[in-house]
C-alpha positions, 0 to 999 in steps of 0.5 A: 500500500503506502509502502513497505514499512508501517508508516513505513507501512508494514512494520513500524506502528508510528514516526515521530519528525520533530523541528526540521531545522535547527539553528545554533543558538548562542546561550548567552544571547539566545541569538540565532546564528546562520545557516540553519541545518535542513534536518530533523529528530526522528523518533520510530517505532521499532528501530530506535523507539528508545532515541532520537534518529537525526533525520536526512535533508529533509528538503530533498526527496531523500528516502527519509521518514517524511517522504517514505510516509508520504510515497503515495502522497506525492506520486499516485499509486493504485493502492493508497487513496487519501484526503489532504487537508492544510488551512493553508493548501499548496499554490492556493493563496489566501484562503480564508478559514478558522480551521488550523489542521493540517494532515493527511487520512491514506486508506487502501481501497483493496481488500487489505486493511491498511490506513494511516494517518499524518498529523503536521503542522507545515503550510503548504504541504505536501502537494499532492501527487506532484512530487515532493517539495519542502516549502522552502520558507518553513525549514527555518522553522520549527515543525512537528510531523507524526504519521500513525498506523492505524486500522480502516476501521478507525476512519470514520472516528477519525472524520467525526472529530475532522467534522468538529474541527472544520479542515479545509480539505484541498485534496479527495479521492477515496471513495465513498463506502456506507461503513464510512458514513461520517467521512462522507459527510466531511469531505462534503463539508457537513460540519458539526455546527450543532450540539454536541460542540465537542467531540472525543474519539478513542482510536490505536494503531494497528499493532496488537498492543498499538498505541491508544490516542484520544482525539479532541475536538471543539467547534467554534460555536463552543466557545471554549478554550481548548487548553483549559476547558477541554484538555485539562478537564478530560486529562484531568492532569495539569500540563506542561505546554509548547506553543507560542502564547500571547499576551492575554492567556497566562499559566494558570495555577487556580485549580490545584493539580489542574495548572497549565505551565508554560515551557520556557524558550528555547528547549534542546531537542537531542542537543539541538535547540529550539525556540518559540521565535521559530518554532511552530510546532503546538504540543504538551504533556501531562504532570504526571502521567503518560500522555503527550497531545499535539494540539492545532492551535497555540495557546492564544485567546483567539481560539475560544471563537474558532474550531480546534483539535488535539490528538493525545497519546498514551505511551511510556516512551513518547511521553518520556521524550517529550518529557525531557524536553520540558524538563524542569523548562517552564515558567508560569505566573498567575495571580492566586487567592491566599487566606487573608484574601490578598491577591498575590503573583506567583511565579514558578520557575525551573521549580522556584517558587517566588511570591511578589506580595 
């Protein structure tokens, strides 16, 4: 089907590309120095799973984790139909949508159950079956890439939380099947605009102990804020957060064991580092727990008026790296009620505690 390893497709259960370039930073000024390397860590089921792999370049077709995921993708096979969505398509500018998703759902549509599913956070990308091409103007950037080997049973759980979250689908051609009914609905653009206003999935890969993943999704008419009301509720965790943040949603510590903690910039990744000024890949952990989410959209006030989505993982090993990344990196200040009524700031870092009266 989509080739001949598991996402690769047949023997691994999933990949994890994490910042396609890494710059070399000064520690001392936090200042970026030229050029920056067109590679990334890759993270595989079944090679290395214990480590992170250095990644080829990832600007040429080069036989690497992302173009093996995505052969069929970039150049037709008679075995791999798919659907493309990006809120930023390739070579289409401007578009106007709420929808920050972007991925790819690949089914064969023989008799063989094989599908994945591609989670990323790259603009214009990829292109499809037209060759591979890197947008050259995102290999600055930090990204985040994960491709899942999934049964074609989960499909359809997968396109109700889709119908949630709104993707502009700029590519189809899987065909229509009766035992798929709510991803007919999506790429006919039948978006879930009425109650309920979120949506969980259960989903795993398809190995016999594959990995279990929950799929979150909100619509714009819930009005909620996705960190908050969605993701710490249902973990029932506090989180430790990477994404860029504006200047209205803080780290929150007004719910004991419910806080949402911010990881400092920048963070090193295997050695490399990475910072938020170039760094666009959205993602948390759970404290404690096992969990690691990558989420559409960053922790921005905006997004309690727009639609969102958050694919969460519970495994031991992804977790841990993922960990190791935040580790004893974040800051988080908020204003918190003490027994004499007095309102104070709090401000958490690297685990200091400092009170400003």
């Amino acid at each position: 089907m989509l080739v001949n390893a598991d996402c690769f497709m047949m023997h691994f259960r999933w990949i994890f590309v994490l910042c396609f370039s890494f710059p070399r930073y000064s520690v001392a000024t936090s200042k970026c120095y030229a050029p920056a390397r067109n590679i990334g860590k890759a993270l595989i089921a079944g090679v290395n799973a214990n480590g992170w792999q250095n990644t080829q370049d990832l600007t040429g077709p080069n036989n690497h984790a992302v173009v093996k995921s995505l052969e069929h993708v970039i150049m037709a096979n008679a075995a791999n139909k798919f659907i493309a969505y990006n809120n930023i398509p390739p070579d289409v500018p401007k578009v106007k949508t709420k929808s920050n998703s972007k991925g790819v759902l690949m089914i064969n549509p023989n008799d063989v159950d094989e599908a994945s599913w591609i989670v990323h956070t790259i603009p214009g990308f990829p292109k499809a079956l037209t060759g591979y091409v890197f947008p050259p103007a995102e290999i600055q950037k930090g990204h985040l890439f994960i491709c899942l080997t999934i049964k074609k049973s989960e499909i359809d759980a997968i396109a109700m939380a889709l119908r949630i979250a709104t993707p502009l689908i700029y590519y189809n051609d899987i065909p229509d099947d009766a035992a798929r009914p709510n991803l007919k609905k999506l790429v006919n653009g039948e978006s879930r605009l009425t109650p309920p206003l979120t949506v969980t999935q259960q989903i795993s890969t398809s190995a016999a102990q594959g990995l279990k993943m929950t799929i979150y999704s909100k619509s714009e008419k819930s009005k909620y804020e996705i960190y908050r009301r969605v993701l710490v509720k249902k973990l029932k965790t506090s989180i430790k957060v990477w994404t860029t943040r504006d200047k209205i949603l803080k780290s929150d510590c007004r719910i004991l064991n419910r806080n949402i903690k911010l990881i400092a910039s920048p963070i090193a990744v295997n050695g490399d580092a990475s910072s938020l000024d170039s760094d666009v890949s959205q993602w948390l952990i759970s404290d404690p727990g096992n969990k690691f989410c990558v989420i559409d959209k960053p922790y921005h006030k905006s997004q309690t008026k727009e639609p969102a989505m958050a694919v969460c993982i519970d495994d031991a090993t992804i977790f841990g790296h993922f960990n190791v990344i935040g580790q004893n990196k974040y800051t988080f200040m908020c204003y918190c009620a003490f027994p004499n009524n007095g309102n104070h700031i709090l401000i958490i870092q690297n685990n200091l505690i400092i009170y400003i009266l």
